[in-house]
C-alpha positions as CSV (number, residue, x, y, z in Angstrom):
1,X,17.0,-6.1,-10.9
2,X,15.6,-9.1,-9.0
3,X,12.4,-8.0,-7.5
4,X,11.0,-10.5,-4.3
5,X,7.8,-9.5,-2.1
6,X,8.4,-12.0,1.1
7,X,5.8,-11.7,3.7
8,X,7.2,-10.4,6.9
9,X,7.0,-11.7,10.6
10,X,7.7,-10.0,14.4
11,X,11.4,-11.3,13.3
12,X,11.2,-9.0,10.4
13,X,8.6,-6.1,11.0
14,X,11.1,-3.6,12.0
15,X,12.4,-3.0,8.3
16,X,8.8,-2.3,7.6
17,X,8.9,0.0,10.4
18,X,12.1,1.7,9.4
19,X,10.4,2.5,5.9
20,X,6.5,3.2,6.9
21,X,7.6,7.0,7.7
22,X,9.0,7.6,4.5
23,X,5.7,6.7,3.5
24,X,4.3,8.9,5.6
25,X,5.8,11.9,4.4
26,X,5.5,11.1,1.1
27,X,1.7,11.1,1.6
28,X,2.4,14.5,3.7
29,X,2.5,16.3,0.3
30,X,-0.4,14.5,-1.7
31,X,-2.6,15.0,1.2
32,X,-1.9,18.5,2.9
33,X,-0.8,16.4,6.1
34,X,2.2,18.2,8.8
35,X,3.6,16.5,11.3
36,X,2.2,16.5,15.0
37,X,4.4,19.0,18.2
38,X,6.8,16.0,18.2
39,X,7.8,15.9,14.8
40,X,5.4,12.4,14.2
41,X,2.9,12.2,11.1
42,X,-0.2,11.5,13.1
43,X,-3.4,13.2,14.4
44,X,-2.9,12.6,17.8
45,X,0.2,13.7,20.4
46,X,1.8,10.7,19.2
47,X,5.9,11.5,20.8
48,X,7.9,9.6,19.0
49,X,8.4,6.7,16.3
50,X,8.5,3.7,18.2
51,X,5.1,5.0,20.0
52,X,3.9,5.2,16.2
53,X,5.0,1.7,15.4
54,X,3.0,0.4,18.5
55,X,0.1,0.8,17.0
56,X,1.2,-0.2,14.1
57,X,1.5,-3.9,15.1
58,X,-1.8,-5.0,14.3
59,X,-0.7,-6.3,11.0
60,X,1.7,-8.9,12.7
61,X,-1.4,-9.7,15.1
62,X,-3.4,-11.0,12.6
63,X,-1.5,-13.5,10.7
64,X,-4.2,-15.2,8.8
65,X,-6.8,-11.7,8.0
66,X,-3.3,-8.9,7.7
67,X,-1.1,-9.8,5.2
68,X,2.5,-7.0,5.2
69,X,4.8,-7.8,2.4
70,X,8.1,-6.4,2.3
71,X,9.8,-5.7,-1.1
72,X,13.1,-6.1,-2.3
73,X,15.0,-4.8,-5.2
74,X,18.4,-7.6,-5.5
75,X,17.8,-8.3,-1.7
76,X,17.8,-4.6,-0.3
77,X,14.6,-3.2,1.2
78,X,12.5,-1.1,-1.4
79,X,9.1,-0.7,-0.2
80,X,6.0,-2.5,1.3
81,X,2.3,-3.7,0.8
82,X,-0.2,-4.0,3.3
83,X,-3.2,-6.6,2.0
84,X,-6.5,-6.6,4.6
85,X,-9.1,-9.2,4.1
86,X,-12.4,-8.9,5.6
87,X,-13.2,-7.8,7.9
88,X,-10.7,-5.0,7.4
89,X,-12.1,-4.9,3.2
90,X,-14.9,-2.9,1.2
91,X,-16.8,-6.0,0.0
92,X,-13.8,-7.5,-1.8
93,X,-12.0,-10.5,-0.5
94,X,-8.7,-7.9,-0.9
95,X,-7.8,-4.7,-0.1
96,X,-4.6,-3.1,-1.0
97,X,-4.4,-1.0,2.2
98,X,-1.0,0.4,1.9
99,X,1.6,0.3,-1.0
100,X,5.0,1.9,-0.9
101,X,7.9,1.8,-3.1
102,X,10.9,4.3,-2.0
103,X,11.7,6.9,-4.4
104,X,16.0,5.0,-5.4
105,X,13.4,2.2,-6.4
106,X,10.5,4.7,-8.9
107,X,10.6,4.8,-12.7
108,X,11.9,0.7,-12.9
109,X,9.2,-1.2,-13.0
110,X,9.5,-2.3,-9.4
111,X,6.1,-0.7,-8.0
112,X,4.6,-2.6,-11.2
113,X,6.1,-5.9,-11.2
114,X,6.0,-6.1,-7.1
115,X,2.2,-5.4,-7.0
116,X,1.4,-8.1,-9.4
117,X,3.2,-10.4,-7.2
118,X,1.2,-9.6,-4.3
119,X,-2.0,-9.8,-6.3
120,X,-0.7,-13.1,-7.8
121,X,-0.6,-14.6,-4.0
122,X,-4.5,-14.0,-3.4
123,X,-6.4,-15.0,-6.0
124,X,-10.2,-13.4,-5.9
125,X,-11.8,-9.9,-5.9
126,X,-9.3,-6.6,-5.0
127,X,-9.9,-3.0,-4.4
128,X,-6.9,-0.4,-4.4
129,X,-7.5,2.7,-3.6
130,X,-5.5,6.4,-4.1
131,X,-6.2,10.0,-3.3
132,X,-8.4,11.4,-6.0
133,X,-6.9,15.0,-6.5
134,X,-4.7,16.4,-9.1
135,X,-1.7,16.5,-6.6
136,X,-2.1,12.5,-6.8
137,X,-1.6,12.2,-10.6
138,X,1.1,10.3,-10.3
139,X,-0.5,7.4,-8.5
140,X,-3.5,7.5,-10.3
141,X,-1.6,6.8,-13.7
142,X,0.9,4.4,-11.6
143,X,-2.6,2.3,-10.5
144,X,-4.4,2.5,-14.0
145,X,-1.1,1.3,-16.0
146,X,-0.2,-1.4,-13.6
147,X,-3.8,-2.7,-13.6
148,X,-4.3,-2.5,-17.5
149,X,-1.2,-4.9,-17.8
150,X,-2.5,-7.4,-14.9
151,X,-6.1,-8.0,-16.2
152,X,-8.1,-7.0,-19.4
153,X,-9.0,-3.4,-19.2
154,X,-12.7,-4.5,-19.5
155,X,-12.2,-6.1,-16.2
156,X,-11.1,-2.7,-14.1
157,X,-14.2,-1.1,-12.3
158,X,-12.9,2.6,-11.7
159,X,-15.1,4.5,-9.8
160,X,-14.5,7.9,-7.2
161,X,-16.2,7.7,-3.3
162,X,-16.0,9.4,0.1
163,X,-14.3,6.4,1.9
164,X,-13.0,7.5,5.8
165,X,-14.2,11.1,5.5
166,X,-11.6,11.8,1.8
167,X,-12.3,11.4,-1.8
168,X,-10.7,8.3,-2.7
169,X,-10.0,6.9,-6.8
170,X,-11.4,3.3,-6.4
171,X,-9.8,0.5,-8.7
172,X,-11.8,-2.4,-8.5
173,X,-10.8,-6.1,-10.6
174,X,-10.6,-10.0,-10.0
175,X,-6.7,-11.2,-9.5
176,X,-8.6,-14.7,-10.6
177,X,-9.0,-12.8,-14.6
178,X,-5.2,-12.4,-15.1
């Protein structure tokens, strides 16, 4: 399995956009979320997907502060990662905002070896965060193991905060140490 994370354009956004709710409803059941009247995973009376990916755009506004990475598993769409800088960050220089790998792709070692690729391409300080709860177990072991393998453990700051009103598991670490 050849594994590429190619940062996308206007040109190639739309795959992004197939995928991102997939995402959504995965997050549905870690969260508690239900979809809107219209069927749409959002707060707001949101009608229908393409009113979704509107807003959405933002990352293809911003070349130089938004960074949206597709991934690919042997050249087929697999799942995406969303890297902010400031001022859309924490304090870090990064911030993993979004990372998605579709459930044909899970259990290979694509999550793993496409999220060191996108922390080899900015080198300095990172935060990733998950949902802190028992339903996110999964994703909290997925973060920890993928972390321990990219920098020394010593180097991992793990810490839980109230970040946009939820409980978030906060992985802190320097892409600069690995």
């Amino acid at each position: 399995m050849k594994v590429t994370v190619e940062l996308t354009d206007t040109s190639t956004k739309f795959i992004i956009n197939n995928i991102y709710p997939l995402y959504l409803h995965d997050l549905s059941g870690i969260w508690g979320w239900k979809p809107n009247r219209y069927g749409i995973y959002e707060d707001d009376d949101t009608r229908t997907l393409n009113d979704q990916i509107q807003v959405f755009d933002i990352w293809w506004e911003k070349p130089s502060i938004l960074f949206p990475y597709l991934i690919r598993v042997d050249g087929l769409p697999a799942g995406f990662a969303l890297v902010a800088t400031p001022p859309h960050t924490f304090g870090s220089d990064y911030y993993m905002n979004e990372f998605f790998v579709m459930k044909p792709f899970r259990g290979k070692h694509v999550a793993e070896n496409a999220a060191s690729q996108v922390f080899d391409k900015h080198a300095g300080s990172w935060e990733v965060q998950t949902n802190a709860t028992d339903r996110n177990k999964r994703a909290q072991t997925f973060w920890r193991k993928t972390l321990q393998n990219y920098v020394p453990e010593s180097c991992v700051k793990e810490l839980v905060a109230t970040r946009d009103d939820n409980e978030k598991l906060i992985f802190q670490f320097n892409s600069s140490l690995a």
